[in-house]
Structures are given as C-alpha cells and as structure tokens.
N, C-alpha and C positions, 0 to 999 in steps of 0.2 A: 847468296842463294839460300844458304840457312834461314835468315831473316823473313826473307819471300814464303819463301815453306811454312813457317810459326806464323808469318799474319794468316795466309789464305787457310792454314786450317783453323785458326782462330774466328777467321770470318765464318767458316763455313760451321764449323761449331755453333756458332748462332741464329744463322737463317735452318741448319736442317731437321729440328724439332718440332717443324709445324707435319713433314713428312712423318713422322712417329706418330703423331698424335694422332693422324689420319684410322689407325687401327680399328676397328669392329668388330671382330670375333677371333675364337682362339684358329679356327681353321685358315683365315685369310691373317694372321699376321706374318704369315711368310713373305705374302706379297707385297708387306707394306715394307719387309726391309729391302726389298730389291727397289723399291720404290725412292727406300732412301739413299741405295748406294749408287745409283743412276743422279739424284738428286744432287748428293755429294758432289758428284764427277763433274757436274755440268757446271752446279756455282762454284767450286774450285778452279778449275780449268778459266772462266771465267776472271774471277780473281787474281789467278797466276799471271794472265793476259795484261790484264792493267797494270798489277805492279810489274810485272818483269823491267829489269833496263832496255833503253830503247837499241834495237836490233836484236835485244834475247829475248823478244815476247812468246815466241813459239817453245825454246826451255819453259819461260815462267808458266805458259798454259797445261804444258805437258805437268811438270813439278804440282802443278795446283789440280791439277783434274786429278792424280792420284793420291795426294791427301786429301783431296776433299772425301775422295771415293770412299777412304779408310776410316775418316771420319762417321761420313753419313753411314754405311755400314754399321758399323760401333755403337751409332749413337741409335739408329732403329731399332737395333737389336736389344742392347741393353739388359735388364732382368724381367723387361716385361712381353713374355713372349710365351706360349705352349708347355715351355720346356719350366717355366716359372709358375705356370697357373694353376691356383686351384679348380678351377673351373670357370664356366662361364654361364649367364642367363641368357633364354632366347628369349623371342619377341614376346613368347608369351608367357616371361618370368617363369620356365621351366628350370628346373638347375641339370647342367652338361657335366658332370664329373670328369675329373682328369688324376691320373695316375701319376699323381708329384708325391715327392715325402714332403713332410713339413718342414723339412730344412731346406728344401729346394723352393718353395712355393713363399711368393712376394707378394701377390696381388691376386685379381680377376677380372672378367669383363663383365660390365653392369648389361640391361636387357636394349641400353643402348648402342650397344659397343665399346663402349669407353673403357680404358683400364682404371681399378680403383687398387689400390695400396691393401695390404693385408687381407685378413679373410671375409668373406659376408659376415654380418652381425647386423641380422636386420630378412625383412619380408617385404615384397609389392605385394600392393592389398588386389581387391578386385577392380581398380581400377589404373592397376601401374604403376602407385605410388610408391616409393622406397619409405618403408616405415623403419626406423633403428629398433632395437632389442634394449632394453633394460638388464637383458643379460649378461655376466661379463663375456670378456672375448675368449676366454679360456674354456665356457660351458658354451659356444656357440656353434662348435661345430666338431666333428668325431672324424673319423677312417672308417670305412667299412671292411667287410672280412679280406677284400681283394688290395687294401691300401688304397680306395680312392677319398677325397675329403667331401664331405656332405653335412652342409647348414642344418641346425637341427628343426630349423623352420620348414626346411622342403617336406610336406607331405608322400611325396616320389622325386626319382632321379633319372636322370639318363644316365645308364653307364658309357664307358669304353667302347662299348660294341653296339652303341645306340637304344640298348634295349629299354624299356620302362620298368622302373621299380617303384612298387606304389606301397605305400606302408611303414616306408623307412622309420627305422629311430635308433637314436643312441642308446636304448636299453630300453624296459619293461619292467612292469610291476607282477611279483609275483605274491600271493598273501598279504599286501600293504609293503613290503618289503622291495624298493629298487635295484636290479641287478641292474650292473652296467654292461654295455657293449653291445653291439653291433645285431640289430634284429629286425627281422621283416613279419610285420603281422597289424592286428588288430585287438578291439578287446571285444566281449558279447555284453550282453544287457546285465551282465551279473560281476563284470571286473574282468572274468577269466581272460586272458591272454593266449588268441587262437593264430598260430604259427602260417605263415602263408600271403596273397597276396590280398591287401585289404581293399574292401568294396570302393567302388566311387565309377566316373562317367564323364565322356568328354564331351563339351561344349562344342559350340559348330565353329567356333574357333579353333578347336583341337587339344586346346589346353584343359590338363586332368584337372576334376573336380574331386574331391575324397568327398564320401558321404559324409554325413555328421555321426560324430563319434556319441555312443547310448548314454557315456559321462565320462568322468574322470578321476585318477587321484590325487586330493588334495595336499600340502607340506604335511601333512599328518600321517599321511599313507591309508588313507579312507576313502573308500567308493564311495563318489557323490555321483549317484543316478540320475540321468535326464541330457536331450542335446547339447553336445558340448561342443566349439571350435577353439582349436588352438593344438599346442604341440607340448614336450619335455625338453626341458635342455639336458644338457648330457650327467648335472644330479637328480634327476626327474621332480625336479620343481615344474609345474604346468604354469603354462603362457597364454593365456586367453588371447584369442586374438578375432575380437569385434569386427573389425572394419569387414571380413569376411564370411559374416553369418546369413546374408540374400544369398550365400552360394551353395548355403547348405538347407535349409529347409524356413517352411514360415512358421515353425514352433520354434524356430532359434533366433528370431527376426533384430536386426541390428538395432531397431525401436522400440523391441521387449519394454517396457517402460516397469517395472514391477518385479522384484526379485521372487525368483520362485519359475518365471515361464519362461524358460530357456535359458537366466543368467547364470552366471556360475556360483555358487553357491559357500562355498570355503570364504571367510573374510579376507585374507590374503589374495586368493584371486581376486574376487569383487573388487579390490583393492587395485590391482593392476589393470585388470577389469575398465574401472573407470579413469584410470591415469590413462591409458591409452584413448581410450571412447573420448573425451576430453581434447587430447592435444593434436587427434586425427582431424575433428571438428576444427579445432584452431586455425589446423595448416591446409581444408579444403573450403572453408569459411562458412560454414553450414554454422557453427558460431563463433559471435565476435571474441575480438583477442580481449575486452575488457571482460565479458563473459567468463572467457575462457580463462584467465587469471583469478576471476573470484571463487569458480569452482575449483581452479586447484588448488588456493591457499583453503578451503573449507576443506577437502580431500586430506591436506598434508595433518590438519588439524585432526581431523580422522584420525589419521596415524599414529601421531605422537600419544591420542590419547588411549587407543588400544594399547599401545608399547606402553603405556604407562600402568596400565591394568594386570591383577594378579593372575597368572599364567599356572596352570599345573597338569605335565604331561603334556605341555603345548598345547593347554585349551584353555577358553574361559567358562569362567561359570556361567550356567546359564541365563542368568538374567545380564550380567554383562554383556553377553553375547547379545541377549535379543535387543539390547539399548545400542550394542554399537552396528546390528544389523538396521534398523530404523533407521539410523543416523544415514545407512547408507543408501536406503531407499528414498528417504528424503531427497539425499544429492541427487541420485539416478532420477528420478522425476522432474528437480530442477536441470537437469542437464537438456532431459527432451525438450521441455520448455526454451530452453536457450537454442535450442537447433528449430523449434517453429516460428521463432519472434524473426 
C-alpha cells in the first residue's frame, strides 16, 4: 500500500503543474489552487484505481485521490501566490502593488498573467513590450512609506486600496544633491521639486500617461532643461526611456534625429539614450540585427573612448566634450537612417 501511495503521488506530481501554471493574476490565484486540488484528487484517485491490487481498486482509488489531492494542493500553492507577490501588471502594464516584505516576496505576475521569478527590472513600452533595465536589480525597485514594493520604472501605482498614485519615486533631487526615499511629486521648469500629485492623463484605454517631465538631473546632479522621458533608479541615476516619447509630446518625438530637440542631453544618458533606442529597433525590427550590431559595436567604441578621456569633477573638457558629443550625433542620425532603410 505504501508503494501504491509513492507512485500515484509521484504520478500525480507530474501531470499537476500544468493546473499551476494556469494562473493570471494575483486576485484569481486562489482559484487556481482549488483548481489544482480538485485536479490532484481526480488523477490520483485515478492512478490509485489502476495500480490498486485486483479486488482492492476501491482502497487504491480512495489512497490515490487523497495524495494526489495533497499533492496538487501543495504544488499550486507553492511560493507563487498573493501571499509571495510583489505585485502584479494589468492589461495595461499598470503596476498593482502588494504589501509583502522582501523576505516574503518571490516573484510577480507579468501584464500577461504569468508568474515571473524575482522582482520587475525592466518597463513595457507604449506598445506592451517588456523592455529589461540596465539597472542592477538592487536599484530597481524601493518600499514605499506603507511597505508596498514599487519598480522604479512605474511612473504611478495602484496601491492596496486600488487607489492611483501618480508621481512615484524612489527619491528626489534637491540642490543637485539626491535624497533617497520614498516620494510622491514632480519637478517645475527650473529643477525645484513640487510635493504632491504630478500632472499627466488617461488615454481611452484608461492607462495613465505622466506628462513629460520640463528636464532632468544628469550623474552630475545638473539641471538639464527641456522634455525629458524616463525615470531615477533608487541612486538617482536617470533612465531615458525612448521607446515612450509619441506618449509624451511631439517636441520629445521618439525620431528626434538631432541632439539638442528633446534628446537628453548629459553624455551618459545620451549614452543609454541610444543603447536602448538601438536594441528596441533590434527586437521590433524597424532595424536589421546587422544594422543593429554595427551601431552598437560604434556605441561601445563611444564609450571606451570617453572612459578613456581626462575627467575632472566628473566632466570633460569642453572640447572633448563637444568631439564626443558629434561622435554621438553622428551615431543618432545613422541610427534614424537604419530605422528608414
């Protein structure tokens, strides 16, 4: 009977993982583990049936329908579940906050439903796509003042109690100087940093648009003036994030082709700037992957040859600067070109 018991929950260990997988959002994964413990029951019970010896099928069905039951249970349940999440995305790549500690919290649900392993590190653009983060995973996402977890990519949130919070970030600039933690605002046309809930508008979709932000601070801690998209990760490094600038206005336009009309302006951004603009192109095929590899090995070449450059106070001089800013409008101009060909 022992033996009966260890196959059919071994069998049933293996078929009741497709019931798991079934999950879609943090509200409905209750019902997917009833889903699974019902599932359990049937192919256990099942199981128990066939192997039982002949004239004890009705023990082996009973024996097998309750391990499976315990099984599938178990295995539904698992650490991916409500009680595990950081949160969840909806349809329209809003982020759901959920009130886990980080020692509790495993995963989340993607805007498909799907469970994904550890935290977001990473944005859907304006069209749904999951773009990853160059950030690490340590500066991707904070607690806000209530203990919920929040990507430092979301522009706004839904809390706990469904409400909209639009503004979010992991900290603010004050003077050029980064304070960390937890804040709800914006900034005005001159840097200052105004407390409360920042502008923006929902599409007829329903999904918030943030206006575009008047500029930004560069790794220098310098107001650079003029449309800017993107966010701070939680050391207030800014994250350009291109692929979303048709959602903010047509002086920030995603085909800007010219440094100076909406780009971002700091070499370091411009930098990420177009490593991203680059590998978006790559993976929606607006340009080819040989394209798309010859402008990143000229990019990286970028790089190395700023990093190789005399820095003081974390600036260059100004004629290095203005050689490796060309360099970079160059690239940007062949990039467009590679998105028309």
């Amino acid at each position: 009977m022992r033996k009966q018991l260890l196959v059919a929950g071994i069998a049933a260990a293996v078929l009741i993982p497709s019931f798991a997988m079934a999950q879609e959002t943090c509200e409905q994964r209750s019902t997917n583990r009833a889903v699974g413990t019902v599932g359990g029951a049937v192919v256990g019970a099942l199981l128990g049936s066939a192997i039982g010896a002949h004239g004890h099928k009705g023990d082996g069905a009973i024996v097998g329908g309750i391990g499976g039951a315990v099984v599938g249970n178990q295995l539904s349940k698992g650490d991916k579940d409500c009680q595990h999440a950081y949160g969840y995305y909806d349809s329209n790549s809003q982020w759901h906050a959920n009130a886990v500690s980080r020692e509790a919290a495993a995963g989340y649900y993607n805007r498909e439903g799907q469970w994904v392993d550890g935290a977001p590190n990473g944005r859907y653009d304006g069209q749904g796509r999951w773009v990853a983060n160059e950030t690490p995973a340590t500066a991707a996402g904070y607690q806000d003042r209530d203990g919920r977890w929040v990507p430092v990519s979301a522009d706004g949130y839904y809390d706990t109690d469904g409400r909209w919070i639009a503004g979010a970030s992991s900290g603010h600039y004050e003077s050029g100087r980064w304070i960390a933690g937890p804040a709800t605002g914006y900034y005005d046309r001159n840097g200052q940093w105004m407390s409360g809930q920042a502008p923006g508008h929902r599409d007829s979709a329903g999904r918030w648009i943030a206006d575009a932000q008047p500029g930004y601070y560069d790794g220098s801690g310098r107001w650079q003036a003029g449309p800017a998209m993107g966010y701070y990760d939680t050391r207030g490094r800014w994250v350009a994030t291109a692929a979303s600038a048709s959602s903010y206005s047509s002086q920030a336009s995603y085909e800007t082709p010219r440094y100076g009309q909406g780009m971002p302006r700091d070499i370091q951004t411009r930098l990420s700037f177009l490593d991203q603009r680059i590998r978006e192109g790559m993976d929606n095929g607006s340009i080819s992957r040989h394209d798309a590899h010859n402008d990143i090995r000229e990019l990286r070449a970028i790089k190395s040859q700023e990093a190789s450059m005399s820095h003081r106070d974390g600036r260059l001089s100004a004629r290095n600067e203005s050689y490796i800013q060309a360099k970079l409008d160059d690239l940007s101009n062949r990039v467009r070109a590679d998105r028309q060909n």
